[in-house]
MOPAC internal coordinates of N, CA, C and O (Angstrom, degrees):
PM7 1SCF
backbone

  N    0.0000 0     0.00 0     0.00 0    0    0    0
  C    1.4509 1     0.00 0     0.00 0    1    0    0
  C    1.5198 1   111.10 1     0.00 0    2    1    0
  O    1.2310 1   123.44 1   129.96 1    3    2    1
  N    1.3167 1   111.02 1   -50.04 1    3    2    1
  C    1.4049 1   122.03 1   172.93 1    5    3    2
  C    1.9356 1   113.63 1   -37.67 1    6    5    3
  O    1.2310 1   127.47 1   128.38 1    7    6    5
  N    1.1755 1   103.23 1   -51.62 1    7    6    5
  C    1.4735 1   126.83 1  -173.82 1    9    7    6
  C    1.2853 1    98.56 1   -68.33 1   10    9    7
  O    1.2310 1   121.10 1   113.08 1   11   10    9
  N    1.3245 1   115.51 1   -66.92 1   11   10    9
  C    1.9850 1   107.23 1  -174.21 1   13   11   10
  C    1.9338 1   110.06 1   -53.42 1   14   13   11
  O    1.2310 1   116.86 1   156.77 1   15   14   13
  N    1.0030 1   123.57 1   -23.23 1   15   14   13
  C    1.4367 1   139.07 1  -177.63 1   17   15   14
  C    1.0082 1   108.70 1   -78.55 1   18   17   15
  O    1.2310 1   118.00 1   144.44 1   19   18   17
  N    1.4741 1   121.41 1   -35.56 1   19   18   17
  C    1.9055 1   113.62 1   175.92 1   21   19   18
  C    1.0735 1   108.02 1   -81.46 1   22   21   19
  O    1.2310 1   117.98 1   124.37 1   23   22   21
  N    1.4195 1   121.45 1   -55.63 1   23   22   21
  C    1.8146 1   130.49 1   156.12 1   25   23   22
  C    1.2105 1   114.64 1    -2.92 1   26   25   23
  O    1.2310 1   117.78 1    99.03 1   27   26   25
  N    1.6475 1   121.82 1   -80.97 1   27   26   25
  C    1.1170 1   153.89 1   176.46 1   29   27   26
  C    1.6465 1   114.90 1   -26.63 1   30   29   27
  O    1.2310 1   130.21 1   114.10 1   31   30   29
  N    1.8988 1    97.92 1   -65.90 1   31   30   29
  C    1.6982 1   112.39 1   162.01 1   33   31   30
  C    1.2209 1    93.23 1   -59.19 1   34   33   31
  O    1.2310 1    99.14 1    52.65 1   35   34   33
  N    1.2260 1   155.15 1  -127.35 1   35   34   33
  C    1.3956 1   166.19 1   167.70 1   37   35   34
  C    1.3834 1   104.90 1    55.89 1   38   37   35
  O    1.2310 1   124.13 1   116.70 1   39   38   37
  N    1.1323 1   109.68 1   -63.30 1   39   38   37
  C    1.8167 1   129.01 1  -163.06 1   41   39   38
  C    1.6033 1    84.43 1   -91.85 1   42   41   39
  O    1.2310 1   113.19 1   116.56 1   43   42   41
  N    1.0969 1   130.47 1   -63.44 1   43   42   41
  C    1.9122 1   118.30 1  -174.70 1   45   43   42
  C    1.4526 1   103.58 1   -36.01 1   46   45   43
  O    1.2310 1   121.39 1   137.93 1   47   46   45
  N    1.4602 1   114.95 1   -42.07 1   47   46   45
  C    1.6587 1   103.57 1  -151.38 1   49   47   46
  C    1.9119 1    87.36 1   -94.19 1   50   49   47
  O    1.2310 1   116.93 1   162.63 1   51   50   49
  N    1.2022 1   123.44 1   -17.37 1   51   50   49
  C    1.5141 1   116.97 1  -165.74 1   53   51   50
  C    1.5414 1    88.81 1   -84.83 1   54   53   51
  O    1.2310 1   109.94 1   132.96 1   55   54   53
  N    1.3082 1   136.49 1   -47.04 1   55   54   53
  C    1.7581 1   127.89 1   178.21 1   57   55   54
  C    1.8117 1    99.03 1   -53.02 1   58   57   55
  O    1.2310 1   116.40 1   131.28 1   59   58   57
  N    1.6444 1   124.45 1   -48.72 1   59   58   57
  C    1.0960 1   117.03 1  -139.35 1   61   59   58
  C    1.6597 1    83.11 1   -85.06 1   62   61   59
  O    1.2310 1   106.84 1   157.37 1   63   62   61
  N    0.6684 1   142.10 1   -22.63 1   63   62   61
  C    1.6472 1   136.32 1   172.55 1   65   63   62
  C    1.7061 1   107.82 1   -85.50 1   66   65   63
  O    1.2310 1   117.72 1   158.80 1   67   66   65
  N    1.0535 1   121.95 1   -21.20 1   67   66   65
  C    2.0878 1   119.77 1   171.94 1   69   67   66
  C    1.4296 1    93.32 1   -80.07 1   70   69   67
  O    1.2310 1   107.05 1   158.06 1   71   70   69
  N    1.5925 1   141.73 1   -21.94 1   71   70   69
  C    1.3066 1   125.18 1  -179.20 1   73   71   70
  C    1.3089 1   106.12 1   -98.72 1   74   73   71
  O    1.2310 1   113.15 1   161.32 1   75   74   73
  N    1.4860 1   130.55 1   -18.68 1   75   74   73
  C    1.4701 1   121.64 1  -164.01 1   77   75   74
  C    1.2846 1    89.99 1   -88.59 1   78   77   75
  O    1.2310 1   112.68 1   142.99 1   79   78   77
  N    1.5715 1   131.42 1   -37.01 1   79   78   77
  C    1.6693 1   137.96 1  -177.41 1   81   79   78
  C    1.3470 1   120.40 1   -61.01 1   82   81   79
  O    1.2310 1   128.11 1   156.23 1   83   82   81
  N    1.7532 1   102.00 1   -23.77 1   83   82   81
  C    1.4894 1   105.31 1   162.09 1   85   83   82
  C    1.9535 1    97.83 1    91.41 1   86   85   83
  O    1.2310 1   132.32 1  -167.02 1   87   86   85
  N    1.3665 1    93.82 1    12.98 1   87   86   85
  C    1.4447 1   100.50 1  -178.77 1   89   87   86
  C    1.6601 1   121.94 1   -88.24 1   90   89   87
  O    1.2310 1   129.32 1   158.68 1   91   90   89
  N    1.4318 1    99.65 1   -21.32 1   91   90   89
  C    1.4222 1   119.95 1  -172.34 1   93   91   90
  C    1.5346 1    91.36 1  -141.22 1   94   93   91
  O    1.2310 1   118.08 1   -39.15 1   95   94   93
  N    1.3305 1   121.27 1   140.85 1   95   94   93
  C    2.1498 1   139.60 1   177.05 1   97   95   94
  C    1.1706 1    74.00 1   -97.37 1   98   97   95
  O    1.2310 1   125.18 1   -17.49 1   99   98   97
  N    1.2440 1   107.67 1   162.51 1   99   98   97
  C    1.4571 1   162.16 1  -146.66 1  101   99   98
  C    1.8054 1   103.04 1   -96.63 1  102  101   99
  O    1.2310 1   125.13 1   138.39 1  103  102  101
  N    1.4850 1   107.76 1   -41.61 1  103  102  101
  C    1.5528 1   127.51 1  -149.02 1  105  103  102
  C    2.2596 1    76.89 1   -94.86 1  106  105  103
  O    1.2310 1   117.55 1   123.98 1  107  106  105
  N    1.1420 1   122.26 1   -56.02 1  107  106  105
  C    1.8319 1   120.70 1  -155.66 1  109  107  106
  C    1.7976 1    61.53 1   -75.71 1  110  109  107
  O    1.2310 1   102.96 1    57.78 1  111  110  109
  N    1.1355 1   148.88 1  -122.22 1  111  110  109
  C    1.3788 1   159.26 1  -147.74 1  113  111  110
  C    1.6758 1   110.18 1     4.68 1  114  113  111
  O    1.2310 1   120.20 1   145.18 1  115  114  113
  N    1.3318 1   117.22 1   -34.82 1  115  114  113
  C    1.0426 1   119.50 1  -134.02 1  117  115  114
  C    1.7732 1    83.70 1  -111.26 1  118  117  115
  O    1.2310 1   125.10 1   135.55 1  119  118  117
  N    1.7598 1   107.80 1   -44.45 1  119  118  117
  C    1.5338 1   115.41 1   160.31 1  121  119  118
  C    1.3461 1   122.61 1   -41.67 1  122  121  119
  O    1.2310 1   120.26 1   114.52 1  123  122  121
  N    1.6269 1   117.11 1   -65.48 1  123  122  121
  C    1.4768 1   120.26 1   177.67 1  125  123  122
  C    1.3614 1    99.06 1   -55.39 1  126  125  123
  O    1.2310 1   101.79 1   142.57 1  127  126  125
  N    1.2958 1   150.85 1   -37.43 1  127  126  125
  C    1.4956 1   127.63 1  -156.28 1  129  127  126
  C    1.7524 1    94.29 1   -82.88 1  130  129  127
  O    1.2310 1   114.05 1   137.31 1  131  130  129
  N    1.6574 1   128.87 1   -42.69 1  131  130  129
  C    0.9861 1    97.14 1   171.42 1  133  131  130
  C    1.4002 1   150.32 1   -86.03 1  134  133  131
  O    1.2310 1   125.06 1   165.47 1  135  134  133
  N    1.2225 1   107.89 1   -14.53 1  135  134  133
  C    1.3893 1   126.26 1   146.83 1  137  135  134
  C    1.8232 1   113.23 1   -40.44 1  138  137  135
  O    1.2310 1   113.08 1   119.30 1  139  138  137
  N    1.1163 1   130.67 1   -60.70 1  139  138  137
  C    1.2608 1   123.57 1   137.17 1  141  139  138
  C    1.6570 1   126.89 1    12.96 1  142  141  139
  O    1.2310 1   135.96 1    86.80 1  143  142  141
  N    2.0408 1    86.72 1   -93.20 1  143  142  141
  C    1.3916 1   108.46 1  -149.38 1  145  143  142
  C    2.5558 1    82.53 1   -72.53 1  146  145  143
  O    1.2310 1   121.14 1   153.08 1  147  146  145
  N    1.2375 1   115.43 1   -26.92 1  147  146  145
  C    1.6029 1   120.58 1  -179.11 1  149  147  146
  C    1.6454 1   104.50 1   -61.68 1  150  149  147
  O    1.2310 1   127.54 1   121.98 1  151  150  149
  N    1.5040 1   103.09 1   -58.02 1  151  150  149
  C    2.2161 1   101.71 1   170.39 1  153  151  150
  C    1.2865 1    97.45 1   -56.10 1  154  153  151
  O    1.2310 1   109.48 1   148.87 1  155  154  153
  N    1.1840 1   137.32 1   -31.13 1  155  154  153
  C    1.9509 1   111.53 1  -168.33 1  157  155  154
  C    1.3117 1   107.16 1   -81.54 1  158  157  155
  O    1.2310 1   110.29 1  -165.44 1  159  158  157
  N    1.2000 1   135.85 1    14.56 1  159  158  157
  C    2.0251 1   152.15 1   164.87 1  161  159  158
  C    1.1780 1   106.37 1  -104.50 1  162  161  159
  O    1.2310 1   116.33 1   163.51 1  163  162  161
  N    1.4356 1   124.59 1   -16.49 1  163  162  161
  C    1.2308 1   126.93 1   173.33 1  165  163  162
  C    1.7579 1   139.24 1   -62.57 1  166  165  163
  O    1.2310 1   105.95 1   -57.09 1  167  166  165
  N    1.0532 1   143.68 1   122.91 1  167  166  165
  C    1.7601 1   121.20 1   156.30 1  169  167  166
  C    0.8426 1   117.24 1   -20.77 1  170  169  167
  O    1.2310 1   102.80 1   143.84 1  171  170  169
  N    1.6611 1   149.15 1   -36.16 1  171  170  169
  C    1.1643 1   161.29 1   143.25 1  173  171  170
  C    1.4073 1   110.81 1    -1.93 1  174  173  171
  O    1.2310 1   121.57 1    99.83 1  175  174  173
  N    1.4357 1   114.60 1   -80.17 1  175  174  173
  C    1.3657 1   141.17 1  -146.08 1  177  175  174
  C    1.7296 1    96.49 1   -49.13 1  178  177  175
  O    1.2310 1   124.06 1   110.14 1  179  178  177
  N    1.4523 1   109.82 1   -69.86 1  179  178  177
  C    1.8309 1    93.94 1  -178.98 1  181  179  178
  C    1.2206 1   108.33 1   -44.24 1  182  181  179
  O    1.2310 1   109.44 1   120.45 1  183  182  181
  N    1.2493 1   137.40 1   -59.55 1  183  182  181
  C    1.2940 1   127.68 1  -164.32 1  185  183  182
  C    1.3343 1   107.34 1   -41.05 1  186  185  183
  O    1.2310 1   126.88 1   115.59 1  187  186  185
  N    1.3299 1   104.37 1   -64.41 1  187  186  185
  C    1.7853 1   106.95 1  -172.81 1  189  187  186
  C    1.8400 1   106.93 1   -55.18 1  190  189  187
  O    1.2310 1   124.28 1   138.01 1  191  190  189
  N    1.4615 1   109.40 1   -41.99 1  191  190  189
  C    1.8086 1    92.82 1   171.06 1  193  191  190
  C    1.3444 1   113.53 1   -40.89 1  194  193  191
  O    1.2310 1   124.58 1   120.67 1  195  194  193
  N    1.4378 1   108.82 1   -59.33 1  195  194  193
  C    1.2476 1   125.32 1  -156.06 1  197  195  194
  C    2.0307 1   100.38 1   -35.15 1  198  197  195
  O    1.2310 1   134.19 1   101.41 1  199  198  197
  N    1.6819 1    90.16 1   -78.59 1  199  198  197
  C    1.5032 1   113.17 1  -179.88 1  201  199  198
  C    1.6989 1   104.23 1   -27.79 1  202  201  199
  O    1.2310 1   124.98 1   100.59 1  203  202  201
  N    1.3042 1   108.03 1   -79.41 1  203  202  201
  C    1.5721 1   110.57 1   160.70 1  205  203  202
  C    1.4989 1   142.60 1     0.47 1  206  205  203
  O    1.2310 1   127.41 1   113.27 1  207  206  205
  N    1.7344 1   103.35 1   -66.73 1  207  206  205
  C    1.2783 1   138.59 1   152.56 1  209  207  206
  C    1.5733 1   108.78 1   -44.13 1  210  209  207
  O    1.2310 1   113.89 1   106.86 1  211  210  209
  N    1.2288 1   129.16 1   -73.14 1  211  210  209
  C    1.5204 1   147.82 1   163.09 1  213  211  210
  C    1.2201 1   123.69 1   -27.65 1  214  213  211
  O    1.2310 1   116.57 1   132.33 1  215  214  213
  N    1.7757 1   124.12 1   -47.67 1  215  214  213
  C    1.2900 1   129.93 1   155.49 1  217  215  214
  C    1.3960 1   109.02 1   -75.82 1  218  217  215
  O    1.2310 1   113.03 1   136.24 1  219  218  217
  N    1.1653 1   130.77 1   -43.76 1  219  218  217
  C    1.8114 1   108.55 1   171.07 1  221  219  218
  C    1.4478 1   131.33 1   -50.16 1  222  221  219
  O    1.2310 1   131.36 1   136.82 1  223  222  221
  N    1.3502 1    95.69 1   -43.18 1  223  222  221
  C    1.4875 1   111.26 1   175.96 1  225  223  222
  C    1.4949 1    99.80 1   -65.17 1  226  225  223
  O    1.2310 1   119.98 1    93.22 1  227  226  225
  N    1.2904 1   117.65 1   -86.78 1  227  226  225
  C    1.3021 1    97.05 1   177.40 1  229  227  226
  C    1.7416 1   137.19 1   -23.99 1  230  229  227
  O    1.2310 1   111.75 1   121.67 1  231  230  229
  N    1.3552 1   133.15 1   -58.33 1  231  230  229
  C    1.4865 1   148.40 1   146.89 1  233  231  230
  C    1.8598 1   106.98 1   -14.35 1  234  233  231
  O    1.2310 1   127.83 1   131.66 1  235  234  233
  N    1.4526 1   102.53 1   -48.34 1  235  234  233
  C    1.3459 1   107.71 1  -168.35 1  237  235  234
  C    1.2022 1   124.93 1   -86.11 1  238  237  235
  O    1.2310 1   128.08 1   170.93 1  239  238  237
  N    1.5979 1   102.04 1    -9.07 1  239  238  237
  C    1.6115 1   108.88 1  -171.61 1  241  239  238
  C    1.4932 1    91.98 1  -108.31 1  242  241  239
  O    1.2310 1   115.33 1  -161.11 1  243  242  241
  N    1.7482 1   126.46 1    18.89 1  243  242  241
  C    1.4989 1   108.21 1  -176.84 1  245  243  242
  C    1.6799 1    98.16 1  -100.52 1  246  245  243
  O    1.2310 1   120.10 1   180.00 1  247  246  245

């Protein structure tokens, strides 16, 4: 839980700096997050924990 929560901040503050930089509009930003928040209802979603899970663990054991 800890891990999906830093992620989470991580990616908030990496979009909120691609839109203030003028690198990413407001309108594609606003698409990917719900497209996003629509795959996490998905069959998808464990898989993608899983993968997720897999690179942390890995990262954490270096």
């Amino acid at each position: 839980m800890a891990v999906s929560i830093s992620v989470v901040i991580l990616l908030g503050i990496v979009v909120f700096v691609l839109i203030r930089g003028g690198s990413v509009r407001l309108l594609p930003a606003l698409a990917c997050a719900g497209f996003g928040f629509f795959l996490a209802s998905t069959g998808a979603a464990p898989l993608i924990t899983g993968a997720i899970n897999a690179v942390t663990g890995w990262i954490s054991s270096i």
